[in-house]
FISEPA-83346 format. One record per residue (C-alpha): residue number from 1; y, x, z. Coordinates in steps of 0.1 Angstrom, whole numbers, plus 2048, in hexadecimal, padded with zeros to 3 digits. Layout:
BEGIN
> lodren, y, x, z
> NUM, Y, X, Z
...
//
This chain:
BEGIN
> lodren, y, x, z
> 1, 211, 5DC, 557
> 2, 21A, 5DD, 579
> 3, 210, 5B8, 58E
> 4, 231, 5AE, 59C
> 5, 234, 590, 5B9
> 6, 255, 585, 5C2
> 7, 25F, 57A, 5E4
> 8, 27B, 560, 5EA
> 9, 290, 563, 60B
> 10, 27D, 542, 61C
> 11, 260, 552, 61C
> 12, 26F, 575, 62A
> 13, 27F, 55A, 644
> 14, 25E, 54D, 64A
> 15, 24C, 56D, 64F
> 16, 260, 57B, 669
> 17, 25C, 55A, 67D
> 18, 23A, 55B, 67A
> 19, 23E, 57D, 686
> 20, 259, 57C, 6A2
> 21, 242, 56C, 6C1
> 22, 22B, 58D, 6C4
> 23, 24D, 5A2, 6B6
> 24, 25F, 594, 6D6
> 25, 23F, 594, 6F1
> 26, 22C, 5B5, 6E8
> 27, 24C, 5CB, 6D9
> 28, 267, 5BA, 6EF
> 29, 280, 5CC, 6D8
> 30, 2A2, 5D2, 6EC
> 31, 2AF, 5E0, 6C7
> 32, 2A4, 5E2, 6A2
> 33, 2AA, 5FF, 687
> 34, 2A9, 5F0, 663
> 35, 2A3, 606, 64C
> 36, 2B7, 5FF, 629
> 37, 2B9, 5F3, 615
> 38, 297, 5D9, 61C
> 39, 295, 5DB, 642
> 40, 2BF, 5C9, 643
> 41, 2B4, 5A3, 639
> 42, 294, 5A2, 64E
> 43, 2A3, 5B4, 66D
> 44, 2C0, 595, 66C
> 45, 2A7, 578, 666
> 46, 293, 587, 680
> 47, 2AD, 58F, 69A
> 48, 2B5, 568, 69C
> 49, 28C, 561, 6A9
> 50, 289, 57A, 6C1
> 51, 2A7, 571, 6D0
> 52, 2A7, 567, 6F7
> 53, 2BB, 549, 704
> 54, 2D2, 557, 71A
> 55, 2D3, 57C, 70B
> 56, 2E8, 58A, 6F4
> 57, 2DC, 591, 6CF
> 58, 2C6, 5B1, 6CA
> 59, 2DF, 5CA, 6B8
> 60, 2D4, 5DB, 695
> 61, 2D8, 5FD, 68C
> 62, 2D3, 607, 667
> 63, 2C4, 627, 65A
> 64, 2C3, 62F, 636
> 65, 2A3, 63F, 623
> 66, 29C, 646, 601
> 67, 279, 64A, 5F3
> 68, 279, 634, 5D5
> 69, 281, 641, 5B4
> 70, 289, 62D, 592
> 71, 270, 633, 574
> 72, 28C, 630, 55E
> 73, 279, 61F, 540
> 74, 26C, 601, 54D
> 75, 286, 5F0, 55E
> 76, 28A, 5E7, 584
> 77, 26A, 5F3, 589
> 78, 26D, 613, 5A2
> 79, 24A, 62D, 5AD
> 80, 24C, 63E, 5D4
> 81, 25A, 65D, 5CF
> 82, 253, 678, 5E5
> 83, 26D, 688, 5F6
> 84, 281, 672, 613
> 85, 2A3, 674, 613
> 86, 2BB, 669, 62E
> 87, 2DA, 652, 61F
> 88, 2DF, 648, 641
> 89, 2DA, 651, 665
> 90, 2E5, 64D, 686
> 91, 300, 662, 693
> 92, 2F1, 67C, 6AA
> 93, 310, 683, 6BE
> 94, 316, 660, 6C3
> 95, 30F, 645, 6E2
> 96, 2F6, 636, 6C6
> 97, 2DF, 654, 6CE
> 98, 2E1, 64F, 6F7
> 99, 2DC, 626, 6F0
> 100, 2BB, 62C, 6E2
> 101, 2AE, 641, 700
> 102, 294, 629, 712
> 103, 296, 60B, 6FF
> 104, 27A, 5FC, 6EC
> 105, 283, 601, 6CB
> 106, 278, 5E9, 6A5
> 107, 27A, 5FB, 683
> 108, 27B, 5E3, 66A
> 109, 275, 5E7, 644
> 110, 26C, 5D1, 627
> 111, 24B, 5E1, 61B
> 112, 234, 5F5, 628
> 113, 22C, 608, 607
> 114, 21F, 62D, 60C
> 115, 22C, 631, 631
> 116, 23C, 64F, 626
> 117, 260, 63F, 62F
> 118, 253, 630, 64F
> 119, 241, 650, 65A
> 120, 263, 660, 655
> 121, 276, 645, 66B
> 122, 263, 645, 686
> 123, 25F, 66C, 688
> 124, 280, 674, 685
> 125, 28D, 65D, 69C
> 126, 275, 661, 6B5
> 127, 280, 68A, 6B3
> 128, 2A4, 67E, 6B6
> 129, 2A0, 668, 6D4
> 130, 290, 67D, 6E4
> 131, 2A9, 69A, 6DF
> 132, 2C2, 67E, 6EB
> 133, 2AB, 67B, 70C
> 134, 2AC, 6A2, 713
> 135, 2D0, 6A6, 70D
> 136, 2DB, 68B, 724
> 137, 2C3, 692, 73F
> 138, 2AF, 66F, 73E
> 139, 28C, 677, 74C
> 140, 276, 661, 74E
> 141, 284, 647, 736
> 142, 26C, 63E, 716
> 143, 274, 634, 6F5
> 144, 25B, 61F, 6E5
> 145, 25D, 61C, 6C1
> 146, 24D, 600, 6AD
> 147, 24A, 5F6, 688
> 148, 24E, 5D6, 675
> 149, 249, 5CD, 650
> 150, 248, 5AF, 63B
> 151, 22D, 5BC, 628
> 152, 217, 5D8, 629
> 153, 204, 5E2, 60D
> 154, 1DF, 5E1, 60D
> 155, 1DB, 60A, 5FF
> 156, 1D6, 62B, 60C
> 157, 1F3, 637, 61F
> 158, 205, 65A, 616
> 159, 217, 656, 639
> 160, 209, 651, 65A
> 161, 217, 642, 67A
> 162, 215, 651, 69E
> 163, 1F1, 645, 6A9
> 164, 1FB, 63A, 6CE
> 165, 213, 61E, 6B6
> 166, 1F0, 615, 6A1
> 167, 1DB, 614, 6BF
> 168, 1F2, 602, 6D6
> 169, 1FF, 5E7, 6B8
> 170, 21E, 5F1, 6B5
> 171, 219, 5EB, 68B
> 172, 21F, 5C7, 67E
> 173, 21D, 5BF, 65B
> 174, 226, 59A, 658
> 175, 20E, 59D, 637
> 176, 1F9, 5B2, 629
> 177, 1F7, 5B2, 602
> 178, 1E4, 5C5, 5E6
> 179, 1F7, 5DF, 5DA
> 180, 20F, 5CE, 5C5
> 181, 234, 5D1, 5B9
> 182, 24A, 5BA, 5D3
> 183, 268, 5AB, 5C3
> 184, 27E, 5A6, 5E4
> 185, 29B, 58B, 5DC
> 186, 2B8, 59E, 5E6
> 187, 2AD, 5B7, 5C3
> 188, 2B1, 597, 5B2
> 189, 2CD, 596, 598
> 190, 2C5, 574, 590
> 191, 2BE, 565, 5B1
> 192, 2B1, 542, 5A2
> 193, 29B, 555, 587
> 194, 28C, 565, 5A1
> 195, 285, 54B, 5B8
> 196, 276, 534, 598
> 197, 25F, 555, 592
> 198, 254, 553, 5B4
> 199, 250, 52F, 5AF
> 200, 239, 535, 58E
> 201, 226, 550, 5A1
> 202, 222, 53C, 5C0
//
């Protein structure tokens, strides 16, 4: 039987308050990617702490990635698969592309599970930046790419991320669990079963 925990949006709030004072000092994001579905909610909630009075609001791109696949027989509950596949993506021949070029950039997901999505994310869109920089001639104009995730899960990793983002900190996890399933809210069918669940587990 798989351990489940479920999560109820105050605490998602919560986390990425907790989180947004080094998110906004040491990342100094100037635009987040969400990846979806997980990363929409907490790149929202977010978005409204690491606002600065007097500038606008941080704008949010969305990418789509799947790597989860349903076991069929027991439910919701869903195993990593093992092929990424884009849903999603930015459009290559688009301003988007040139708006990324030299900005300080936040991907944000729900879950840090294998790293296999996020390992995907980041080196795909680091590739298409920098094709972006070549093309329009911008030398000399760095893209720095960082990562956060509500939880990361305490587990050896199938994915790895670029090690200048480990070394400098570029990683947040706003917790770090066992390696649990994570019942997110918005899965919920039944949005007050599954914050009295929560409740009882908490």
């Amino acid at each position: 039987m798989v351990e489940k925990i479920y999560v109820t949006y105050n605490q998602i709030h919560k986390l990425c308050q907790a989180s947004a004072d080094r998110i906004l000092n040491e990342f100094k994001p100037n635009l987040m990617i969400a990846i979806g579905g997980g990363g929409y909610v907490p790149a929202r909630i977010l978005r409204s702490f690491i606002k600065r009075p007097g500038s606008p609001n941080i704008p949010i791109q969305a990418i789509g990635l799947s790597l989860y696949e349903n076991l069929g027989n027991d439910g919701p509950v869903e195993e990593p698969g093992t092929k990424v596949t884009r849903t999603q993506w930015l459009d290559l021949s688009s301003l988007e592309m040139a708006n990324l070029v030299g900005k300080n950039i936040l991907i944000v997901d729900e879950v840090d599970d294998t790293r296999t999505t996020l390992e995907y994310a980041v080196r795909e869109l680091e590739k298409d930046v920098e094709a972006a920089r070549q093309k329009l001639g911008r030398e000399g104009e760095r893209t720095q790419f960082s990562v956060f995730v509500l939880h990361n899960k305490d587990k050896t990793k199938k994915g790895h991320l670029p090690q200048d983002m480990v070394a400098d900190g570029r990683y947040l996890a706003a917790r770090t669990v066992s390696d649990v399933w994570i019942c997110y809210p918005w899965e919920a069918i039944d949005i007050d079963e599954h914050d009295q669940l929560a409740a009882n587990s908490g």
